[in-house]
N, C-alpha and C positions, 0 to 999 in steps of 0.2 A: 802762181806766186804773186802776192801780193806790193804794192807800191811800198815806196819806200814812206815813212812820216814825215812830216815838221822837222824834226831836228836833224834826220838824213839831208833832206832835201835842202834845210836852209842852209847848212855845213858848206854841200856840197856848193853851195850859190856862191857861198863866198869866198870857197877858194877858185869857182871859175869868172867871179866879178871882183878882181884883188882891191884892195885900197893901197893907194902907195905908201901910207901910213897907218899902222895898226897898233894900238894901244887896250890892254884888258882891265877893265876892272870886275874880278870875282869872275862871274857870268855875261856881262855887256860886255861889248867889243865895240871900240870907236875905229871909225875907218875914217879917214881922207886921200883924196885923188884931183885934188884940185878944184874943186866943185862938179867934176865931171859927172853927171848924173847923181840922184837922192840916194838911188843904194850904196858907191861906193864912199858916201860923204852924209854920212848917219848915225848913229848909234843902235845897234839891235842887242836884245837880251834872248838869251840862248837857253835857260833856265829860269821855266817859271817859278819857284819858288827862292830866286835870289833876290829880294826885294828887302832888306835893309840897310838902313841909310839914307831912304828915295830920295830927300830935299836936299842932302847934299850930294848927293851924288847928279843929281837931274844937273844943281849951277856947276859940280865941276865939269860936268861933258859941255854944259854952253862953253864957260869960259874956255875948255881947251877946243871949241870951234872956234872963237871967237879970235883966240890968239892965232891961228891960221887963218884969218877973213875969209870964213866960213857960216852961214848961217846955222845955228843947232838943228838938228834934226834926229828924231825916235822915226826906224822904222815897227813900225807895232804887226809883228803874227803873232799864231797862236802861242810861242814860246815868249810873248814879254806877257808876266804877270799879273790881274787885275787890280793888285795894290800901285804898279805903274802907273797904269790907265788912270785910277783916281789920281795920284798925284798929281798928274800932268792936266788932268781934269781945272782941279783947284789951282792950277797955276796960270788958268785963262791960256793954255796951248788950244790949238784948233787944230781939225782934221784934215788933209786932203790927201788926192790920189785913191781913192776905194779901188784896191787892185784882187786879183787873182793869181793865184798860183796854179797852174795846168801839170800834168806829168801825165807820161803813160809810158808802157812797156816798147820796148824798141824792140824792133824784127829787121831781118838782113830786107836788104831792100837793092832797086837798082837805080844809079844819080839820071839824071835827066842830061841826055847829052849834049843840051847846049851850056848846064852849069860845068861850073870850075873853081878848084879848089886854091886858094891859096896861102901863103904865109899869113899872118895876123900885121904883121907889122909891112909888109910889101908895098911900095908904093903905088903899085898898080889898083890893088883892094882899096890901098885907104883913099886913093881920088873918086873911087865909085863912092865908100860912104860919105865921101867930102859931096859927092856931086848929088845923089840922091837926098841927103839927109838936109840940104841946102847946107853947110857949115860953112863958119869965113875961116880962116887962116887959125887964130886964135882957139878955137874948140876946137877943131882938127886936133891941135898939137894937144891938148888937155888927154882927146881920146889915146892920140901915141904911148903919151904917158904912161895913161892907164894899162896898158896892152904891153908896155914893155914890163909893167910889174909882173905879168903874168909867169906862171910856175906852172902852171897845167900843160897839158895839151890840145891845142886849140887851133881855129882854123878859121880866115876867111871863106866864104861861100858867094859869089855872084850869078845869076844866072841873065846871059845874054838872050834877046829876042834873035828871031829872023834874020835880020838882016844886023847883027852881031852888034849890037847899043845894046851895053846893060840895063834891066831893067828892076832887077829885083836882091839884093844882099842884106847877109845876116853875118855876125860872128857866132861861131860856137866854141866852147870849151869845155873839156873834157874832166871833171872828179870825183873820183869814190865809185866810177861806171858808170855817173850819171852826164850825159849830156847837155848843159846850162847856153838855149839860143839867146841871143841877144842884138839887139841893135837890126831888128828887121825894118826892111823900109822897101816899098816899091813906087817904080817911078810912076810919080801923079796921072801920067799922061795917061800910062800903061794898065790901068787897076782892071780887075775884073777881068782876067782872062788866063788862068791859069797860074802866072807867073810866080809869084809868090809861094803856091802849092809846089811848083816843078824845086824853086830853089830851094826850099824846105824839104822834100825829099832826097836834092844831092846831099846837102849837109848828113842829115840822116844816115843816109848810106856811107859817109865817110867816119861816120861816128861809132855804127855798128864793127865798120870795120878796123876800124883802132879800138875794140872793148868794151864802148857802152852798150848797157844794157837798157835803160831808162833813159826818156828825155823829158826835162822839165823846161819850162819859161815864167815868164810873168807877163801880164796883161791886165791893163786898166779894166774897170769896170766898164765904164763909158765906152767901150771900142767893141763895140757890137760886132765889124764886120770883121776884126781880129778874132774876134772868141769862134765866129763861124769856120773860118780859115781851121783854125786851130784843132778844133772839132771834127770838123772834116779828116783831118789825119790821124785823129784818131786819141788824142788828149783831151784831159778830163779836170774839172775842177778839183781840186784836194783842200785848198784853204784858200780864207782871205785876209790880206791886210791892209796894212794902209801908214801913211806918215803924221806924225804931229811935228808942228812947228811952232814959236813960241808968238802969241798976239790973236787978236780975234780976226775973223774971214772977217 
């Protein structure tokens, strides 16, 4: 059986990376979440072939980022249009983030026994990604937010070293049978020795066994030794995107 497309895959992202505010017009969807990360604080088009109105409609997603002080932002896949693309073209937006979507098929699996699974919102999980990710007080609490918007099924994942210091976490969330990781990070000190791989596999296994069948992420272009990781488990490029923001680089 084959992967799922684009508009599975993106679906599914968005209901396992919520925005705490969601607004539609036709086919784009505006999300915001505080500024917490460009995907849940972007505008993506779901249907390529909705592209009437561009000029007005491109100033009213600024303005309604704007009125949230919020920078505008187009996340662009394969589902936004290339009458978009020109528009946003001509309107001196510029590009950044050249990213990757990965997916592949999920198989039962068994978690690495020194990962552990827990609540999304658990204080214990959120001091690893406060402590891993460096976060100060303030983006912590952005990420809560985001995490209590959540309506899927989803999960912390840490996995401890040795001598039991966490070394490696990710969130996962559950939709449509696809499993959507996010927020992987391992400790600086710790890289290069498995860790990453063992806690990617617990998650996995927790995922298979609450339903998913597939698991997608996303991944910068630039992050060579992410795409290797990734690969190694056994995920596959499917598309690329990338963000516009309004001004020149």
């Amino acid at each position: 059986m084959g992967l799922p497309d684009a508009s599975v895959l993106e679906r599914a992202g968005l209901a396992a990376w919520p925005g705490i505010e969601v607004e539609w017009d036709g086919g784009w969807v505006r999300r915001a979440a505080n500024g917490y990360t460009k995907r849940a604080n972007s505008v993506q088009c779901l249907d390529p072939s909705d592209e009437g109105d561009l000029d007005a409609r491109i100033a009213n997603a600024v303005d309604w980022f704007t009125a949230r002080g919020l920078p505008p932002v187009f996340r662009m896949t394969p589902l936004a249009g290339p009458g978009l693309a020109t528009a946003l073209d001509g309107l001196g937006w510029r590009t950044i983030d050249a990213s990757y979507l990965y997916a592949m098929q999920l198989a039962a699996g068994e978690p690495d026994p020194r990962g552990q699974i827990y609540k999304v919102r658990d204080p214990a999980f959120l001091a690893v990604q406060q402590r891993l990710a460096g976060y100060d007080d303030e983006r912590l609490g952005k990420l809560d937010a985001l995490l209590a918007a959540m309506t899927v099924e989803a999960c912390g994942v840490v996995l401890h070293d040795d001598d039991g210091a966490p070394v490696a976490t990710a969130l996962m969330a559950i939709a449509d049978g696809i499993v959507v990781t996010g927020n992987v990070v391992t400790d600086a000190s710790r890289r290069r020795r498995g860790h990453a791989g063992a806690m990617m596999r617990t998650g996995h296994a927790w995922a298979h066994a609450a339903g998913a069948r597939v698991a997608a992420l996303n991944v910068q272009a630039d992050n060579l030794g992410a795409q290797a990781l990734y690969q190694s488990l056994g995920y596959a490029h499917q598309y690329d995107y990338h963000y516009r923001l309004p001004g020149t680089a």
